[in-house]
C-alpha positions as CSV (number, residue, x, y, z in Angstrom):
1,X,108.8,61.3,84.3
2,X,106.1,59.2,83.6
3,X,102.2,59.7,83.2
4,X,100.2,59.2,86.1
5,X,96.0,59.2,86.7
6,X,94.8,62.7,85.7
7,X,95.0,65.0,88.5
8,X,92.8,68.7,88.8
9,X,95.6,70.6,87.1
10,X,100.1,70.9,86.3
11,X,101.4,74.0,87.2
12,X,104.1,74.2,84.7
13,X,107.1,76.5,85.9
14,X,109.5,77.7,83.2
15,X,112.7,78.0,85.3
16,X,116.1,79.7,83.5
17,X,118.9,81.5,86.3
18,X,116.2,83.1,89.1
19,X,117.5,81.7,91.9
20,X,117.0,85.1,93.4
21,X,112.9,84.9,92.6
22,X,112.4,81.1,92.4
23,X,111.7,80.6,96.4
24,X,108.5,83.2,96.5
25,X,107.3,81.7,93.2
26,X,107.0,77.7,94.4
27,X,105.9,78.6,97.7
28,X,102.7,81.2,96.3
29,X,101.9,77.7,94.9
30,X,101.9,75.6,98.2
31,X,100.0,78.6,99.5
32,X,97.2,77.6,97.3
33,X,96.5,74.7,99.6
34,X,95.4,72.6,96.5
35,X,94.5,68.6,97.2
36,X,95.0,67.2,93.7
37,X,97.5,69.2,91.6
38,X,101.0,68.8,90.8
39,X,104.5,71.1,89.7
40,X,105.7,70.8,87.0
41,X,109.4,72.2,87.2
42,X,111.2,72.4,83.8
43,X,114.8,73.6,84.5
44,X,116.4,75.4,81.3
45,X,119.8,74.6,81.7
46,X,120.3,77.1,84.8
47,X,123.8,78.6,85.7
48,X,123.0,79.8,89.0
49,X,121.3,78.1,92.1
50,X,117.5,77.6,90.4
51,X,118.2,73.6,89.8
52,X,119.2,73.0,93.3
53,X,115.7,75.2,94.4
54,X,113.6,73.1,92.4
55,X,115.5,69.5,94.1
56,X,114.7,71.1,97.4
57,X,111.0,71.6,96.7
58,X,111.0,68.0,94.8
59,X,112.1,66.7,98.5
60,X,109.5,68.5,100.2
61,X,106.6,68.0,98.2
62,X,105.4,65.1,96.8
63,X,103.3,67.2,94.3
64,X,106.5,68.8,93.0
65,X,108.7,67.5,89.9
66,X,111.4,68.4,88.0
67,X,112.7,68.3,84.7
68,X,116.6,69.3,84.5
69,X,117.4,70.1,80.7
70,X,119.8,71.8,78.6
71,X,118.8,75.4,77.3
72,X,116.1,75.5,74.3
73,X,114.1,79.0,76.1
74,X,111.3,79.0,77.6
75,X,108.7,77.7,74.7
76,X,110.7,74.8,75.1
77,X,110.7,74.4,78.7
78,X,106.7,75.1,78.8
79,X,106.2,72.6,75.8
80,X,108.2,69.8,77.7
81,X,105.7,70.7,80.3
82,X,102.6,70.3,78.5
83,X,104.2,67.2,77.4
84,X,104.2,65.5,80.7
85,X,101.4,67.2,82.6
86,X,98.8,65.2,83.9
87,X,96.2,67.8,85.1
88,X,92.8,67.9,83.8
89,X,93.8,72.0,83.6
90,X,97.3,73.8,82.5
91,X,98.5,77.0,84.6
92,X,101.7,78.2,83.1
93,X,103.6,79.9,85.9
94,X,106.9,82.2,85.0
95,X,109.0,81.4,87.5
96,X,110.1,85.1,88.8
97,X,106.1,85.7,89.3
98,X,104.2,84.6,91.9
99,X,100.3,83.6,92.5
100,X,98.2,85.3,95.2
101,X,97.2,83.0,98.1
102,X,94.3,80.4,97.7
103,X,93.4,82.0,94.2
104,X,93.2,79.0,92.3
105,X,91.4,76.9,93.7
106,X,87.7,78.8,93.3
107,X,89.0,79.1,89.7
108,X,89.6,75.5,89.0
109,X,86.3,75.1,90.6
110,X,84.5,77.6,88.7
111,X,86.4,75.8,85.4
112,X,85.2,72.4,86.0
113,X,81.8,73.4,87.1
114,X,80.9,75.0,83.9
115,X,83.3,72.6,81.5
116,X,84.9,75.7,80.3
117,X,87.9,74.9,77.4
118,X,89.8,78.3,79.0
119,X,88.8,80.8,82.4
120,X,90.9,84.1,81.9
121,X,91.8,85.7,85.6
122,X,93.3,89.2,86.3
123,X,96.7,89.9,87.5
124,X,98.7,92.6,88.9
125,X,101.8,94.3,87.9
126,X,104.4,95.0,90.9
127,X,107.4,95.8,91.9
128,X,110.7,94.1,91.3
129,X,111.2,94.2,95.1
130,X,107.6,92.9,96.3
131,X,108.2,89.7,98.7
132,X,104.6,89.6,99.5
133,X,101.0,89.4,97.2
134,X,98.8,92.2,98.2
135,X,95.7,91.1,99.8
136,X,92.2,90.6,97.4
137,X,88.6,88.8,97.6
138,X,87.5,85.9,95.0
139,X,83.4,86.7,94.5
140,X,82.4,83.9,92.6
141,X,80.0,85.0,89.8
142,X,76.3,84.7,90.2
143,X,75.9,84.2,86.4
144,X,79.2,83.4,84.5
145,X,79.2,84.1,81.0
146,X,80.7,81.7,78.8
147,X,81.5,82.3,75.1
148,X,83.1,80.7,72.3
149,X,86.6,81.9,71.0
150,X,85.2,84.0,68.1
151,X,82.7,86.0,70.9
152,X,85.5,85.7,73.2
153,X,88.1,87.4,71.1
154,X,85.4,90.2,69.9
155,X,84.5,90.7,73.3
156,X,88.3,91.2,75.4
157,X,91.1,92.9,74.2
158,X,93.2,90.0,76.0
159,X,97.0,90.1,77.0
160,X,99.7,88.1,74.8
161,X,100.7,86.3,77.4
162,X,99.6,82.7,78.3
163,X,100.0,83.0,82.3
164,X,96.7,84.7,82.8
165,X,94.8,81.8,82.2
166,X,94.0,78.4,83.2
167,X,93.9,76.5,79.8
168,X,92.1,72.6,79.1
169,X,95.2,70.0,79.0
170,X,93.1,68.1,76.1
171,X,92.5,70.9,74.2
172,X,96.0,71.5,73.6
173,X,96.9,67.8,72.7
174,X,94.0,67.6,71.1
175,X,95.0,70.5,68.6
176,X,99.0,69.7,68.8
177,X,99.3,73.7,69.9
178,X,102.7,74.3,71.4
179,X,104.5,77.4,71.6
180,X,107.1,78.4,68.9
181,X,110.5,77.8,70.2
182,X,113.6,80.3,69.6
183,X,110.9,83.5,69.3
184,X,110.7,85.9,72.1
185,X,107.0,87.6,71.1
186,X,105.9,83.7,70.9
187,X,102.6,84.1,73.1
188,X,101.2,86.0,70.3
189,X,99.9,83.8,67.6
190,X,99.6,80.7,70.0
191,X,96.8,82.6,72.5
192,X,94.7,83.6,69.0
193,X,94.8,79.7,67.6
194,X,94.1,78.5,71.1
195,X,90.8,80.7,71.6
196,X,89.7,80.3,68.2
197,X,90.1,76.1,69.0
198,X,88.1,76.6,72.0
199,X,84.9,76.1,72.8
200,X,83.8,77.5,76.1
201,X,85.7,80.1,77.3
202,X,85.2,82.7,79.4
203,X,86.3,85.8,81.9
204,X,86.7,86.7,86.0
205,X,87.7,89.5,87.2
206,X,89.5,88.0,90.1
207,X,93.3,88.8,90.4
208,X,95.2,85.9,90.9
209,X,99.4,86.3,89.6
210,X,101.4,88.7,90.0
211,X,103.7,90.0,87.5
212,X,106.9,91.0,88.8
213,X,108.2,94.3,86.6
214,X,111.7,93.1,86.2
215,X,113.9,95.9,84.6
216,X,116.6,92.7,83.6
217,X,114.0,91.0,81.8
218,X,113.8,89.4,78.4
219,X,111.0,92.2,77.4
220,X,113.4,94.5,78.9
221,X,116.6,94.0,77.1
222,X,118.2,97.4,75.7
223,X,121.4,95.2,74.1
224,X,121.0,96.3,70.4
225,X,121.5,92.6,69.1
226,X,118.6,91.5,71.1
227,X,116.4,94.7,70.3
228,X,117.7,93.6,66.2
229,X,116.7,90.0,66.9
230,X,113.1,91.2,67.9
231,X,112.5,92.8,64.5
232,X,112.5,89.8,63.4
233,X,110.0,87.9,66.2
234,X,107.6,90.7,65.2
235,X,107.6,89.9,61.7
236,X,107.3,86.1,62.7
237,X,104.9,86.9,65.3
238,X,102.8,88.9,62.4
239,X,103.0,86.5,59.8
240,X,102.1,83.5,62.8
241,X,98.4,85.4,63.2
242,X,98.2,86.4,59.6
243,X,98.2,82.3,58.8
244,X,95.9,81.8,61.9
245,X,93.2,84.7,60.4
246,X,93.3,82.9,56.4
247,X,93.1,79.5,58.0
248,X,90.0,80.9,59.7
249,X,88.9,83.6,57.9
250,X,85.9,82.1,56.9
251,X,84.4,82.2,60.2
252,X,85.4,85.5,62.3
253,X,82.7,87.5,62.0
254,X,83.1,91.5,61.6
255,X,84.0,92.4,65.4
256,X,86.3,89.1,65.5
257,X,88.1,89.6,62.7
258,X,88.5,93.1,63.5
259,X,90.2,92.4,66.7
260,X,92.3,89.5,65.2
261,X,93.4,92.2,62.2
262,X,94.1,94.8,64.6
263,X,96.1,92.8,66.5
264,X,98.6,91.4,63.7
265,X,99.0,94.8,62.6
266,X,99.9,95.5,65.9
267,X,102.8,93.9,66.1
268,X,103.9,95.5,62.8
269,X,103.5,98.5,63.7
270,X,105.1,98.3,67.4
271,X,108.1,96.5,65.3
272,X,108.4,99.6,62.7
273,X,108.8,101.8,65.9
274,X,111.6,99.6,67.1
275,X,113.5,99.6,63.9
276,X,112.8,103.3,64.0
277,X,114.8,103.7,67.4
278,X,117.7,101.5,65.2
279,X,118.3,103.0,61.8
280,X,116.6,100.0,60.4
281,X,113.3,101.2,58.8
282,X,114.4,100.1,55.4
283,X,114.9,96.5,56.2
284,X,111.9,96.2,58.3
285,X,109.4,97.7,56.1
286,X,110.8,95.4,53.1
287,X,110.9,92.3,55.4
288,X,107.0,92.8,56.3
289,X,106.3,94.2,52.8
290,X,107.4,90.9,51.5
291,X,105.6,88.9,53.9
292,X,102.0,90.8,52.7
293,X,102.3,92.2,55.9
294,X,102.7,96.2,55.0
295,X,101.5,98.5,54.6
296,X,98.3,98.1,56.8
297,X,95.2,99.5,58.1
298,X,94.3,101.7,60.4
299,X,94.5,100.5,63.9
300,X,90.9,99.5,65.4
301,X,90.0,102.7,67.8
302,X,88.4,100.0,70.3
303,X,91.8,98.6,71.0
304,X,94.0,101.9,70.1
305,X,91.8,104.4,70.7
306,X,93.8,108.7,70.5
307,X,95.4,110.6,68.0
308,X,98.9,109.2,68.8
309,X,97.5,105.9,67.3
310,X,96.6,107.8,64.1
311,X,99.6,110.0,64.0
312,X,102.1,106.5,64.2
313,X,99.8,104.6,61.9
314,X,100.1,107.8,59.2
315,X,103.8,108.4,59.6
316,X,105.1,104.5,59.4
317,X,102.3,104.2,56.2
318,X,105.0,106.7,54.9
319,X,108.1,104.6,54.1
320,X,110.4,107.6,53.1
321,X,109.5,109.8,55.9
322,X,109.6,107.4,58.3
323,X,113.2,106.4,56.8
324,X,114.3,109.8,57.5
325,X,113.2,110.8,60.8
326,X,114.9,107.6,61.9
327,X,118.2,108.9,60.5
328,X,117.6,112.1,62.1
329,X,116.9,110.6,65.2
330,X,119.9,108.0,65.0
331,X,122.2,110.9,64.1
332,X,120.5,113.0,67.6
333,X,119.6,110.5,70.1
């Protein structure tokens, strides 16, 4: 696949064994009615029928590619994207999702017309069985506020992952920022580096994707081998935005850094609750001990606002208790 004249923007479309989702997804993106975009297909070595569903759409549509390549997971599959993409703008699209119709467009156009680095959208959450996108209204904004990444990041408590946002090609070539590869939490630390790279970012409340609630998903996984394996993405995940936040420490100011702080800490403590559930306090704590990551703070009541916040951050602040109502809970559950 070779580069071409810059178009408007690459939808890039992670694709790994959803032949049963796959259809909806590519056609929410025709039903954009876009003029000067492209698709940018990156099959993950599938098992099933996906790879033939992405050749079918490459016959229909010029504006559709396809990348057919052995399994590396999906940071792998979006970087090969990036890699190729020709659009002025990025849109990474998980291929079990879908977009609602003629969405992008006024956001692209909102984009360019104020040069913005990043434009963040809404999204909804539905079910697993949806086969249409509920019906919403784009009002473009009379006055659109546009920030750089350190307002930005004290101003929204934004989501880890990167789908909910149409994202400046240059800026990540520019800045070499691709997603870590074999990590399942690897949104987190690449979203903080990205905003605090940009420029000109800003926020719409208009929904656009849909996020379909899969209960076979990677997030969803109850096998204990994958549930150990993500101990240890949360420690990487951690230690990713802990190098981020010294790199750049000098210049987040008190609400941004907060929010950054709170956000690595985060992940700690979600990971300590996980190793809880396993028997593996011991090894976590240690592991994130070691990596200056433990014990922490109190989590920011902006972001983690309730007792139940305080009550966690107490208890796993307590090594030895926390050690042993996880073996009372192992021994119970």
């Amino acid at each position: 696949m070779h580069k071409t004249e810059s178009l408007a923007i690459s939808v890039i479309v992670p694709v790994y064994n959803v032949e049963r989702y796959l259809p909806a997804c590519l056609e929410s993106i025709v039903q954009q009615h876009l003029s000067d975009y492209e698709v940018i297909m990156v099959d993950d070595g599938s098992t099933d029928g996906s790879g033939a569903i992405c050749d079918e759409f490459v016959e229909r549509y010029p504006q559709f590619k396809v990348i057919h390549k052995g399994n590396g997971g999906v940071s792998a599959a979006r970087n090969r994207g990036i890699e190729v993409a020709n659009g002025e703008y990025i849109l990474f699209l998980d291929s079990d999702d879908f977009l609602v119709p003629d969405a992008i467009k006024p956001l692209l156009e909102l984009a360019r017309d104020n040069n913005l680095d990043v434009l963040g959208f809404s999204y909804l959450t539905v079910p697993e069985e949806t086969t249409f996108a509920p019906e919403v209204s784009f009002e473009t904004p009379q006055k659109l506020e546009v920030l750089n990444g350190y307002d930005y990041i004290a101003r929204f408590n934004y989501t880890a992952q990167v789908w909910w946002y149409l994202v400046r090609r240059e800026l990540l070539i520019k800045n070499n920022l691709q997603l870590p590869v074999g990590h399942v939490l690897e949104e987190a630390a690449f979203n903080m580096r990205l905003f605090l790279k940009a420029e000109r970012l800003a926020q719409v409340p208009n929904v656009a994707y849909c996020y379909r609630n899969r209960a076979s998903s990677i997030m969803h996984n109850a096998d204990e081998e994958h549930v150990s394996k993500m101990l240890d993405d949360y420690i990487f995940a951690a230690s990713s935005m802990n190098e981020a936040i010294e790199e750049y420490r000098d210049k987040l100011h008190g609400e941004c850094y907060e929010r950054c702080r709170t956000r690595r800490d985060s992940y700690v403590l979600f990971g300590a609750i996980r190793a809880f559930k396993l028997g593996k306090v011991k090894e976590y704590l240690k592991d994130a001990k070691n990596k200056k990551l433990y014990p922490f703070e109190r989590l920011s009541e902006k972001d983690y606002p309730g007792a139940k916040f305080k009550v966690l951050h107490w208890l796993v602040t307590k090594p030895r208790l926390w050690r042993l109502l996880s073996s009372v809970y192992c021994i119970f559950r």
